[in-house]
C-alpha positions in Angstrom: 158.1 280.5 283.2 161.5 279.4 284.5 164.4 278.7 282.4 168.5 278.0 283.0 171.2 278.9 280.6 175.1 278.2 281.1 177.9 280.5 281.3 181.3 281.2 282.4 182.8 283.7 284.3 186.1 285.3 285.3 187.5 286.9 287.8 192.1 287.1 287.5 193.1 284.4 286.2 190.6 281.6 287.3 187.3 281.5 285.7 184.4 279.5 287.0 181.0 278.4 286.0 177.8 281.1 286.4 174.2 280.1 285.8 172.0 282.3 283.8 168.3 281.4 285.1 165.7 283.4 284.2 161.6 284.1 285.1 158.7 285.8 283.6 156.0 286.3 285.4 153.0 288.6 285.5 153.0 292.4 286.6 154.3 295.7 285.9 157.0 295.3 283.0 160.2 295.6 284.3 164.0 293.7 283.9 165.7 293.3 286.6 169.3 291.5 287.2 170.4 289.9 290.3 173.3 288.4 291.5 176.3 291.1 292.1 176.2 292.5 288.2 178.7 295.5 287.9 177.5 298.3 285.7 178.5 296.9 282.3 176.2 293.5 283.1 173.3 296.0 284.6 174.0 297.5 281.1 173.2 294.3 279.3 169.5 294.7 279.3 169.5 297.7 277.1 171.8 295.6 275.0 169.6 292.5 275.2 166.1 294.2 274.6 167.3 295.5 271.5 168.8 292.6 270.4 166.0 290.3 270.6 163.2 293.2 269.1 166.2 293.6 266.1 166.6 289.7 266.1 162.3 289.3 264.7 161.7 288.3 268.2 159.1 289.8 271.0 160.6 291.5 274.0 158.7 290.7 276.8 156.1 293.0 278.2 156.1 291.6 281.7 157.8 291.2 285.1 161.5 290.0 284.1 164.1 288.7 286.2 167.2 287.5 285.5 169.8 285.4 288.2 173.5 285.0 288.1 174.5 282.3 290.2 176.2 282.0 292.3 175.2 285.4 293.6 178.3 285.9 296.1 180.9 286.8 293.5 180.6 289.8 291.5 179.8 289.3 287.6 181.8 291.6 285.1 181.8 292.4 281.6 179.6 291.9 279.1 180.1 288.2 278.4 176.6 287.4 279.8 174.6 289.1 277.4 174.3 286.0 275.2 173.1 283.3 277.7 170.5 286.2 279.0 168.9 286.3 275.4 168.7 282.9 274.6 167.5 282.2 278.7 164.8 284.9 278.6 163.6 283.6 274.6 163.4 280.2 276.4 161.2 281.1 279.3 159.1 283.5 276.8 158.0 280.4 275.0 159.4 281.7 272.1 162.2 279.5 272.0 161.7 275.7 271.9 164.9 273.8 272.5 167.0 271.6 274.7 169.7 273.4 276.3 171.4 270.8 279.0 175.4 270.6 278.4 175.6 273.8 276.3 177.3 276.7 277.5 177.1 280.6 275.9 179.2 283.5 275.8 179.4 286.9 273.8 178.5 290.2 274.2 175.5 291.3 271.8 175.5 294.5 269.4 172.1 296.1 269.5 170.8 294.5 266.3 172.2 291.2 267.8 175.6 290.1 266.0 178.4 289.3 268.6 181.4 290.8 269.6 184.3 289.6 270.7 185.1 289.5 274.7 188.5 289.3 276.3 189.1 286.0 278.7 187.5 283.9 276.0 190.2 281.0 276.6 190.4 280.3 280.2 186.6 280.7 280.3 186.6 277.7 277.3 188.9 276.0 279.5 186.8 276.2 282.7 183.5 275.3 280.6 185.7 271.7 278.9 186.5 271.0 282.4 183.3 271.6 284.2 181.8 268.8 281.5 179.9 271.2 279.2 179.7 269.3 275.7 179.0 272.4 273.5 179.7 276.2 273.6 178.7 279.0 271.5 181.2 282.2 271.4 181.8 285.0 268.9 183.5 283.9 266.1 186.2 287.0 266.8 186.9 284.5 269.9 187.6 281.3 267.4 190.9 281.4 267.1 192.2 281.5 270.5 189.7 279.1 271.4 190.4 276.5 268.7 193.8 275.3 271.4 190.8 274.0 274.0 190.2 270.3 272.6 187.8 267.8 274.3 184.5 270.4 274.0 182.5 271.1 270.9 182.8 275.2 269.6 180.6 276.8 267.6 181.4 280.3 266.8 178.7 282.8 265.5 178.4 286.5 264.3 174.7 287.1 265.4 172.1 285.8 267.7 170.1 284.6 264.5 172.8 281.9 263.6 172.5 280.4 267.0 168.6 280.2 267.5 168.9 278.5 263.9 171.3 275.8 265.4 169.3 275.3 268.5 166.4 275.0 266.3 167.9 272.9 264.3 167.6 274.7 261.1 170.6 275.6 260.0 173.9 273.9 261.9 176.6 276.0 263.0 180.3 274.1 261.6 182.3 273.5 264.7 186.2 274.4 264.8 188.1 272.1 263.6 190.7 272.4 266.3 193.4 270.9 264.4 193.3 273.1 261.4 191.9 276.0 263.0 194.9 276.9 265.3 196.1 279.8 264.1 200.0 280.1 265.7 201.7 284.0 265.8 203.4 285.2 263.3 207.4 285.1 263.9 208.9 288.4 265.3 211.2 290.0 263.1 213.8 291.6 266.1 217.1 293.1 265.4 220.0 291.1 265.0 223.6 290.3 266.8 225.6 290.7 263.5 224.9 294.7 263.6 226.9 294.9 267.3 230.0 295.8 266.8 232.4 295.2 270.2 230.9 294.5 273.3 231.9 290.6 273.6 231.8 290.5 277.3 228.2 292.1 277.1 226.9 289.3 274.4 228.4 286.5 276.3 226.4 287.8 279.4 223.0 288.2 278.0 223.2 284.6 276.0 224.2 283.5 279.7 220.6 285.1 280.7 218.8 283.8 278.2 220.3 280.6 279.0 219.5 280.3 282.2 216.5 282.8 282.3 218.9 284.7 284.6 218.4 288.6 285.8 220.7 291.2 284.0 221.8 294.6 284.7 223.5 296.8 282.3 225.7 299.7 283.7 227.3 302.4 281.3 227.4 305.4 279.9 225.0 307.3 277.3 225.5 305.6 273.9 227.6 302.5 274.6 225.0 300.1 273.5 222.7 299.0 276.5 219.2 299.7 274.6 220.6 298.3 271.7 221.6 295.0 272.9 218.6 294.8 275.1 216.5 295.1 272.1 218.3 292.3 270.2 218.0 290.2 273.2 214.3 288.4 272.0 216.0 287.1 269.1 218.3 285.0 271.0 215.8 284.1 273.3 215.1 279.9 273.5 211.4 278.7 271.8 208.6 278.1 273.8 207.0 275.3 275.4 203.1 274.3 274.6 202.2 275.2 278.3 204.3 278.0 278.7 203.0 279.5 275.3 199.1 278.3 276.5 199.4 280.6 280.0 200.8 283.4 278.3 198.0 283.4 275.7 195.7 283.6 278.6 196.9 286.3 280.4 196.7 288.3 276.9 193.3 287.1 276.6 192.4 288.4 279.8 194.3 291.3 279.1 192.6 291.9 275.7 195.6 292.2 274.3 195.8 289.4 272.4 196.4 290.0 268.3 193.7 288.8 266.0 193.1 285.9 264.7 196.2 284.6 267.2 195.4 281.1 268.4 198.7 280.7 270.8 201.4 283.4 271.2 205.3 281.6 270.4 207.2 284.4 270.7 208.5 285.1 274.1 206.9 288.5 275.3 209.1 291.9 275.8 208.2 294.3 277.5 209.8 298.0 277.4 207.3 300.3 279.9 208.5 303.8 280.3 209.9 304.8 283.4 206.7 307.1 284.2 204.5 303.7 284.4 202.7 304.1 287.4 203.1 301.3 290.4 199.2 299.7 288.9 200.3 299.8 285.4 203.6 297.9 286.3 202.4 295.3 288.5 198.1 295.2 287.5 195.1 296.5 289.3 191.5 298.6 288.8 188.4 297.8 290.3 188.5 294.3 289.3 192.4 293.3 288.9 194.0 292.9 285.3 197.3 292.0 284.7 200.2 295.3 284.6 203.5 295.3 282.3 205.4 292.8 285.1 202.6 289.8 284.4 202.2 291.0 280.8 205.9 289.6 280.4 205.7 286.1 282.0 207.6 283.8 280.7 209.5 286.6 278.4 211.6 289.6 279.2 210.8 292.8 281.2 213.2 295.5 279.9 212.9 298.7 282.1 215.7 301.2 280.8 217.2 303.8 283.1 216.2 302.0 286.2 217.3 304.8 288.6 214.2 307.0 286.2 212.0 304.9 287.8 209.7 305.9 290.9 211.0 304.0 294.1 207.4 302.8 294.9 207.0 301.2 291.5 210.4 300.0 291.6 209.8 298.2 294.9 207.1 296.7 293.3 209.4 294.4 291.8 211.1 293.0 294.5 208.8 290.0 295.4 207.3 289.1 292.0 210.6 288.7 290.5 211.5 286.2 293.2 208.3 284.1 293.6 207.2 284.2 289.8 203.9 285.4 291.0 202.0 289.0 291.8 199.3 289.0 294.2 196.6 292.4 294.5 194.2 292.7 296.7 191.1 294.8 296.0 188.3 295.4 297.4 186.4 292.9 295.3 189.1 290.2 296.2 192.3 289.2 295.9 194.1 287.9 292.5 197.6 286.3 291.7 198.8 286.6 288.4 202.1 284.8 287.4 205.0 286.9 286.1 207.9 283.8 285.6 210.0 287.2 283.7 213.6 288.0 283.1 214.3 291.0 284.4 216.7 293.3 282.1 218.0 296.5 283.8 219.7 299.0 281.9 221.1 303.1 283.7 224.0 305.0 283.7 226.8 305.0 286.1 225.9 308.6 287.4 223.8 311.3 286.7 225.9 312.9 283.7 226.5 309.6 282.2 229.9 309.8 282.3 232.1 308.2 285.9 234.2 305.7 284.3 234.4 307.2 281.0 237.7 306.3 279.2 238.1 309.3 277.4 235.5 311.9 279.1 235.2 313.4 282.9 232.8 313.1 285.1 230.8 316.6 286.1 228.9 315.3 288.8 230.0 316.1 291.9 231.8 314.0 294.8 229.9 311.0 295.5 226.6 311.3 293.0 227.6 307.8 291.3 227.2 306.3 294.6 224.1 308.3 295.2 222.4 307.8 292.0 223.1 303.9 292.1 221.5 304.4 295.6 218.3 305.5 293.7 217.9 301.2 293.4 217.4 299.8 296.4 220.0 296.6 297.4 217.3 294.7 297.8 216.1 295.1 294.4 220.1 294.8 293.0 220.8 291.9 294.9 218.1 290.3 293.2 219.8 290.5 290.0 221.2 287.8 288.8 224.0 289.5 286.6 225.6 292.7 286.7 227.5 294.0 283.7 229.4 297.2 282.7 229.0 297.8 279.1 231.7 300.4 277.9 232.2 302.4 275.3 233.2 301.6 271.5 236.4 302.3 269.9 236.4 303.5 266.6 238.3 300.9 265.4 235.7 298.5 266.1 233.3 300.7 265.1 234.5 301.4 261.5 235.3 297.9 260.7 233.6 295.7 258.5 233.9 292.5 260.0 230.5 291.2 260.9 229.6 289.5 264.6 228.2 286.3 264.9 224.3 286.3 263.7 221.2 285.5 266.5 220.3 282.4 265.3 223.8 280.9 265.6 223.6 282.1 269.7 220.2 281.0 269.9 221.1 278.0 268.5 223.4 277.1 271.4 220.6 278.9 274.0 217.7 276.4 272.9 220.7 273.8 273.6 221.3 274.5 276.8 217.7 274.6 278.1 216.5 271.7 276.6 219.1 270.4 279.2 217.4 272.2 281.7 214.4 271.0 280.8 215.4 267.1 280.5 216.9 268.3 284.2 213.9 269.7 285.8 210.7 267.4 284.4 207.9 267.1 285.9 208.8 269.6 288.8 207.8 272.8 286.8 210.9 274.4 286.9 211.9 276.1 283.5 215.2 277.3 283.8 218.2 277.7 286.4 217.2 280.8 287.7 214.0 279.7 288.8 215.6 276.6 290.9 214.6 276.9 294.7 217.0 276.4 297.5 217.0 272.4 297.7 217.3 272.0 293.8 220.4 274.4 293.9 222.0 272.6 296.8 221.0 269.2 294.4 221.8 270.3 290.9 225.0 272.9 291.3 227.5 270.3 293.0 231.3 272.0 292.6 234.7 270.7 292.1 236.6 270.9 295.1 238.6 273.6 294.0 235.6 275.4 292.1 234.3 275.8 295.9 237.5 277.3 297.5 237.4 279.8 294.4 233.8 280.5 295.8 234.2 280.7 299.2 237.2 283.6 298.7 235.1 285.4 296.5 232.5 285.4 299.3 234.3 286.4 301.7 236.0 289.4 299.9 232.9 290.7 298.0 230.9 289.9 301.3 228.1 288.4 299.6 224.3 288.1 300.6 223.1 284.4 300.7 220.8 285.4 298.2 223.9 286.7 296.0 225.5 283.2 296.8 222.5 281.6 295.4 222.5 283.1 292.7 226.1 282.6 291.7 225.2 278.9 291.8 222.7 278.9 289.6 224.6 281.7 287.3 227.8 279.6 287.2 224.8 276.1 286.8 224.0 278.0 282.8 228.0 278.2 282.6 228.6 274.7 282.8 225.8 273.9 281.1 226.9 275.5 278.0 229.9 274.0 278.0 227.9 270.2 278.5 229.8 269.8 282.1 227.9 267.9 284.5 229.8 269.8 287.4 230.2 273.5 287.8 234.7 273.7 287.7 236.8 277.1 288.3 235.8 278.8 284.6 232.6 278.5 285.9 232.8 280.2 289.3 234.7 282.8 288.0 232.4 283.8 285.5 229.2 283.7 287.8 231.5 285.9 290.5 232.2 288.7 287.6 229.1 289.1 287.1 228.2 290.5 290.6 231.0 292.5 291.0 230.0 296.2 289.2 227.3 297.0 292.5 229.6 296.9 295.0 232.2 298.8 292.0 229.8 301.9 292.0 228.5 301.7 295.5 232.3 302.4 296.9 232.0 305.5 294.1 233.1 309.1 295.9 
């Protein structure tokens, strides 16, 4: 006998419909899967045999085989497990129920409760948008499910407490999606009032958050750059509904997201060590999962002494941070992962720590600066929005007890400025200044006249990339936005020029 269950499957980040047919027919017992399974689906039937035998069900004893359509794109993970059972039970005649419209996934313990599976959300999505009516997860799976309104989900914690419903013998409660979102917890981060000094390096990164702007921090061993960089997510603006709803899906995919986590609201940072390998920084394996790089979309990428780093994984970096999105290409296909990030840079200024040190010499010898800057590729620099020297602190600002002005006051003023940018750029899906292309620079960052002389010498002397120019625009764009001006003026300008100033500083280093 013939019978047809629903699924969903996934593959990056877009998941797509997969039927689950099964037939039973007479000869030699045997269970077979078709359909490009990977080893963890082949493993299912182990998983499934038990399960139903464990479940007061009959396993059974003829010619099995089960079909996961469509059969050109390979199946992964054990989310199938569930729509097998309850599509071999079916054609076994001992199941007796209607099935059209309802959709299954979950992987199934051997004496048949559920467990959790990572990609539950976009694979709800996929199912409310395909027109399924009901679906039946894990009930691990609820709560980041719960944000997918317009499709009845009924979460279970065994294979018992869905026949029942199908039956119609004991109902399974759907999620009530309004009262079952579960939002994250707020991050507790370290706070601005503990800096002491470094003005010039707190005005830059509430510029960056801002504007979701690029930062590099240059000095030497103990003037601050981790610190600051660690205090930067609690200056960092709130999160919109969609941007919080794609991040949640890449951790989903990832299985990293927390339990019990309906939508993650805090912005993500992430701090990778520089021995991350090239795969673990921008994603891959056998079937492509997102790396550190995607991982931080739509929050901050922190990678501390840069010039650590290995060149190849460094490189890495060079086209995601520009188009917002990471494409790897595998054997089993190609994926594109988004990675919208702010990229936060901190190294030394040599390899002692110390060229440029007020009070301490320099033991490298002629010309290592220049050579250890040369460790990041200009490519990769000039791709940074703002570059910053952070100095050293004297003791008097150390040793005094004058507190500096608390994170919520900056961020404040940060969520100000990009609800500007968002009134600015709706309905385009631009977040932020630093994500403006070409046209919307030329549109939105119109100078006074003498705020473009001021420019054009600064681009002549510095000698400039266009992409540097760009990005001066949109840098000096966050400046005036912060202080409510419509038109980027000379404060502006000069502020955005500083800012790119330090590379070519340590690049003329001997």
């Amino acid at each position: 006998m013939f019978a047809k269950t629903l699924s969903t499957g996934i593959f990056g980040m877009e998941s797509y419909m997969v039927d689950v047919e099964s037939d039973i027919s007479s000869g030699l017992p045997v269970f077979d899967i078709v359909g490009l399974p990977d080893k963890s689906v082949s493993e299912s039937r182990n998983r499934v045999r038990s399960a139903i035998k464990n479940s007061g069900f009959d396993f059974p004893a003829s010619r099995i085989t089960v079909n996961l359509a469509p059969a050109d794109i390979r199946k992964e993970g054990s989310v199938y497990d569930l729509p097998m059972l309850i599509a071999i039970l079916i054609s076994s005649r001992q199941l007796s129920c209607d099935v059209e419209g309802k959709a299954f996934i979950g992987e199934i313990s051997l004496d048949g409760s559920l467990r959790h599976v990572n990609g539950a959300l976009p694979m709800v999505i996929t199912a409310m948008k395909s027109g399924v009516k009901e679906i039946f997860i894990p009930k691990q799976n609820a709560a980041e499910s719960a944000v997918v309104k317009g499709i009845d989900i009924f979460p279970a914690e065994n294979v018992t407490e869905i026949i029942s419903h199908l039956m119609g013998i004991k109902k399974i409660e759907a999620i009530d999606h309004d009262s079952f979102i579960k939002l994250q917890e707020p991050q507790i981060y370290p706070d601005f009032a503990d800096v002491k000094g470094q003005f010039e390096a707190r005005r830059a990164l509430e510029v960056a958050a801002a504007g979701g702007h690029n930062l590099m921090m240059i000095g030497p061993p103990g003037s601050g750059k981790s610190m600051l960089a660690k205090r930067l997510p609690s200056i960092l603006p709130d999160m919109t509904f969609e941007e919080s709803l794609e991040t949640t899906k890449l951790y989903s995919i990832a299985g990293d997201l927390p339990d019990n986590v309906s939508l993650i609201t805090a912005r993500p940072f992430r701090s990778p060590h520089h021995t991350v390998s090239p795969a673990g920084l921008s994603g891959g394996g056998s079937v492509p999962k997102p790396g550190e790089i995607s991982l931080a979309h739509n929050g901050v990428l922190f990678l501390d002494e840069l010039p650590e780093f290995s060149r190849v994984a460094m490189e890495i970096l060079r086209q995601p941070v520009e188009d917002g999105r990471i494409t790897i290409s595998r054997v089993a296909g190609t994926v594109s992962f988004p990675c919208s990030v702010m990229l936060v840079c901190a190294m030394n200024p040599c390899p002692c720590g110390y060229y440029g040190h007020p009070t301490k010499s320099c033991t490298c010898p002629k010309g290592a600066p220049a050579k250890y800057l040369s460790r990041v590729s200009g490519p990769l620099l000039d791709r940074l929005d703002i570059h910053i020297e952070v100095p050293p602190v004297d003791f008097a600002k150390l040793s005094t007890d004058e507190k500096s002005e608390c994170s919520a006051d900056i961020r404040e003023r940060v969520n100000k400025t990009r609800k500007i940018q968002q009134k600015r750029f709706e309905g385009t899906g631009i977040t932020c200044n630093a994500k403006m292309p070409p046209e919307m620079t030329r549109e939105f960052c119109v100078l006074t006249p003498a705020a473009s002389v001021l420019l054009e010498k600064a681009f002549e002397r510095l000698g400039l990339s266009a992409r540097a120019y760009d990005k001066i625009l949109r840098v000096a764009r966050t400046s005036a936005d912060m202080d409510g001006s419509d038109k980027i003026d000379v404060p502006h300008i000069s502020e955005a020029v500083q800012y790119r100033s330090l590379d070519r500083k340590f690049r003329q280093a001997e």
